[in-house]
C-alpha positions in Angstrom: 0.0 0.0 0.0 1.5 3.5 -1.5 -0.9 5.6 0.6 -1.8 5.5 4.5 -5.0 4.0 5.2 -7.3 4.3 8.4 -7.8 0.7 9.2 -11.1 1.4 11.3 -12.7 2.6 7.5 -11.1 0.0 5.5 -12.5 -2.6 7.8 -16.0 -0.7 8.0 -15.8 -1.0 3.9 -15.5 -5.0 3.8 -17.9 -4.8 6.2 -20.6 -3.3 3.7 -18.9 -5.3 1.1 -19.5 -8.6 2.8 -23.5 -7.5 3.8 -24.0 -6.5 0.7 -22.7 -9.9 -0.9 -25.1 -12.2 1.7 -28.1 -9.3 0.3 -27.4 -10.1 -3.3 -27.3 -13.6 -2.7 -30.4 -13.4 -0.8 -31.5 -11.9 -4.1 -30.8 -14.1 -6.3 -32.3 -17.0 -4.3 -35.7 -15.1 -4.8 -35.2 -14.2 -7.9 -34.2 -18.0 -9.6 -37.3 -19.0 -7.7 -39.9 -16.7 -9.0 -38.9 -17.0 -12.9 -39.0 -20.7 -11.8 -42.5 -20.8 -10.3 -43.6 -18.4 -13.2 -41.9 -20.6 -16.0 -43.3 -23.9 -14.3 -47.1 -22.1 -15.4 -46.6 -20.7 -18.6 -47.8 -22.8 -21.8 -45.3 -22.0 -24.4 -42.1 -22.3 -22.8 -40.3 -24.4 -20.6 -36.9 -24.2 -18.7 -34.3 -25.8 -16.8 -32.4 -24.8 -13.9 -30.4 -21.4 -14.7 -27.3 -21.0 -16.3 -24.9 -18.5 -13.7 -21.7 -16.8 -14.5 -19.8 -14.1 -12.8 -17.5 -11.1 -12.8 -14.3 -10.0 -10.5 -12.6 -6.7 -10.5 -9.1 -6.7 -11.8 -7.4 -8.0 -8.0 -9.5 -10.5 -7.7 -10.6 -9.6 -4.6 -14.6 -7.8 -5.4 -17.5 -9.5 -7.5 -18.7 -6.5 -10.0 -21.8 -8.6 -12.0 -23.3 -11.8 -11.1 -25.8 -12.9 -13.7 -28.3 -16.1 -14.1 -29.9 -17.4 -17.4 -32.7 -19.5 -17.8 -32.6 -21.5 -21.4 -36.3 -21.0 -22.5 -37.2 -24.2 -24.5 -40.8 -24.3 -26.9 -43.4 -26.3 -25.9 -43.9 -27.2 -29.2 -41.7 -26.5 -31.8 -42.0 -24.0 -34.6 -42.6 -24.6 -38.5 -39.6 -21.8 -38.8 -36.6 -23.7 -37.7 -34.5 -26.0 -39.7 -33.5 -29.4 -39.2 -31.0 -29.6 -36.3 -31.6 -26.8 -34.5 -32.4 -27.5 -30.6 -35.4 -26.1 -28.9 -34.1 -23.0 -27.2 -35.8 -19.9 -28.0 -33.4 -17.6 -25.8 -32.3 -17.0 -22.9 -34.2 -15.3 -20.0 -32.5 -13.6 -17.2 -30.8 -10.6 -15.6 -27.2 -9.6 -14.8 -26.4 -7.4 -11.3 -23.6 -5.3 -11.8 -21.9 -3.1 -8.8 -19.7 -1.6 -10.6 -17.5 -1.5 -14.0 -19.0 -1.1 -17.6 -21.9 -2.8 -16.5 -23.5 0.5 -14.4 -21.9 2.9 -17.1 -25.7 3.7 -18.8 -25.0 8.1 -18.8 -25.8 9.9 -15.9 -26.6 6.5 -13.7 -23.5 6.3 -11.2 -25.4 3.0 -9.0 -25.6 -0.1 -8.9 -27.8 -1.2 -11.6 -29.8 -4.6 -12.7 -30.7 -5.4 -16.3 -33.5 -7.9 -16.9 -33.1 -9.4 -20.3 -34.5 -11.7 -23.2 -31.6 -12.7 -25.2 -29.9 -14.9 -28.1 -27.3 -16.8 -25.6 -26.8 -16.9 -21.9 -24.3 -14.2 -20.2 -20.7 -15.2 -20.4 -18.4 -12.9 -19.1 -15.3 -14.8 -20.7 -17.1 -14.4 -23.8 -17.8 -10.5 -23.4 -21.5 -11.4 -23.6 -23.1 -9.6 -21.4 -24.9 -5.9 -20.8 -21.8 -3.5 -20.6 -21.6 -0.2 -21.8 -20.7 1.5 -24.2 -22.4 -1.3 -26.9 -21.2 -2.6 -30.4 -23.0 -0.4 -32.8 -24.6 -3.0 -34.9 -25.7 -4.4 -31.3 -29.1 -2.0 -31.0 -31.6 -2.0 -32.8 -34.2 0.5 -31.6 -34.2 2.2 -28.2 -38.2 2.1 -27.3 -39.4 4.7 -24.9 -35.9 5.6 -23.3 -36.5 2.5 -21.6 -36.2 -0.9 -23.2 -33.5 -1.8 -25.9 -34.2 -4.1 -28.6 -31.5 -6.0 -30.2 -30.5 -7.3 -33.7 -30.8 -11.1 -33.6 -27.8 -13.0 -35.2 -30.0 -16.1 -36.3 -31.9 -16.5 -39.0 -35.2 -18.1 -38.1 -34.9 -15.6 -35.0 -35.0 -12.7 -37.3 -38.6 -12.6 -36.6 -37.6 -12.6 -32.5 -37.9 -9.6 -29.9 -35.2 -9.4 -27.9 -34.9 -7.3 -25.5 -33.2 -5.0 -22.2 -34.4 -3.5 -19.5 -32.6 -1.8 -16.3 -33.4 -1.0 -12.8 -31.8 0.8 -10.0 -31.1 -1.7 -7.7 -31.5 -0.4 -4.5 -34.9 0.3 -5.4 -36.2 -3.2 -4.6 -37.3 -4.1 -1.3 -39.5 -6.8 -1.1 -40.6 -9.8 -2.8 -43.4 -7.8 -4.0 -40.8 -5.2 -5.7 -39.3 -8.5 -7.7 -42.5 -9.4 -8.7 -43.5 -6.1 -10.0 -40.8 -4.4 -11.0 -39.0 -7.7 -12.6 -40.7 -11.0 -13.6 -44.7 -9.8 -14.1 -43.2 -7.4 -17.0 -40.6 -9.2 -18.0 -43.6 -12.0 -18.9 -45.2 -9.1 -20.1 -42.8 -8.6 -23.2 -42.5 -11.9 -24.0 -45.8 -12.5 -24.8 -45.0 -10.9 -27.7 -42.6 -12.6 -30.2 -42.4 -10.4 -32.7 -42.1 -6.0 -31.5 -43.7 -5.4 -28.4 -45.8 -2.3 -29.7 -46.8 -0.5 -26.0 -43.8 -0.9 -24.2 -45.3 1.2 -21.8 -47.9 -1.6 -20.8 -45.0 -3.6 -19.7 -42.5 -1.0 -18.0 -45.3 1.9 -17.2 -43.9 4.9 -15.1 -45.1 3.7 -12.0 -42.2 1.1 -11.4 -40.0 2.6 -9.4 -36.2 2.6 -10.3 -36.8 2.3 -13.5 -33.9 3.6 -15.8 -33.9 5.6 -18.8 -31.7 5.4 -21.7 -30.5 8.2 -23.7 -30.8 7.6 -27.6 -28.8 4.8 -29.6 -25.9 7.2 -30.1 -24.9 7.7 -26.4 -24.9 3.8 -25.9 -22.5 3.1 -28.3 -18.2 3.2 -28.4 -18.1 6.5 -28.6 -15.0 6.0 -31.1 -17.3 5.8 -33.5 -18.8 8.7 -33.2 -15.5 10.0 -33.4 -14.0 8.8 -36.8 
């Protein structure tokens, strides 16, 4: 250590650190279990358990995202796909990020959690996850400053909706915030398969903690605004 530290503070920050890691875990737990209960009713898809992956700082020593993605199989499969192909439709889930590239939407400085319909599961080896800035041939349309839909890489899922949304996350509280806030709309927009016309049905004002994108441009490397 270069600099003089107080101890007292340093130990008062792993203190947070470590409460704040039995929270998120806490969670989680709640979370895995209502997208399971709500998958375990729903007619057209099916799941197994999640998929979860994680992210450390550069020492190694702090967690920045933890993420979990549930592989959403068809109940019955569609006319679209060729010979081959399995039965996963996406992936459903949400990363938590702390810190990093991951909380870097502009003018949000918290921790943030993005709920998520997408192609593959997060892999943070793989650099696919929710991170900011984006690829620019990532986005496809930024609907109501508040839900991101992306350009599918496969071609039967060309005719897909997938999708982003992000909360703050220390504005959920209770089960009933999870509930509300996270898996009823996130059921909401996949109802639809195609474009989800009135965002605003799904992710209304009312849900608190809600964040709201800037347009396409400010999501994006910003080096290519530059050249």
């Amino acid at each position: 250590m270069n600099q003089k530290i107080d101890g007292s503070a340093l130990a008062s920050c792993f203190k947070v650190a470590a409460s704040s890691g039995k929270e998120i875990n806490a969670l989680t737990d709640a979370l895995n279990n209502l997208f399971t209960e709500y998958l375990s009713r729903d007619k057209e898809f099916s799941s197994d358990k999640p998929k979860g992956d994680d992210r450390f700082d550069d020492s190694v020593w702090v967690y920045t995202d933890v993420a979990y993605s549930f592989p959403l199989k068809l109940q019955k499969k569609s006319k679209n796909r060729g010979k081959g192909s399995n039965d996963i439709a996406g992936y459903l889930g949400y990363q938590i990020s702390m810190i990093g590239d991951g909380i870097a939407i502009p003018k949000n400085n918290e921790p943030v959690i993005h709920i998520f319909f997408w192609e593959e599961k997060v892999d943070f080896d793989e650099d696919y996850y929710m991170g900011i800035p984006l690829e620019i041939d990532t986005i496809k349309q930024v609907h109501n400053n508040r839900l991101i839909e992306w350009n599918p890489e496969g071609a039967y899922k060309k005719t897909v909706f997938f999708w982003t949304f992000s909360l703050r996350l220390t504005s959920l509280s209770s089960s009933e915030d999870l509930k509300r806030c996270i898996v009823e709309p996130a059921f909401k927009l996949l109802q639809d398969k195609s474009q989800y016309k009135d965002v605003l049905t799904a992710l209304p004002d009312s849900i608190e903690g809600i964040i709201f994108y800037p347009d396409d441009a400010s999501l994006i490397y910003e080096t290519e605004n530059k050249e």
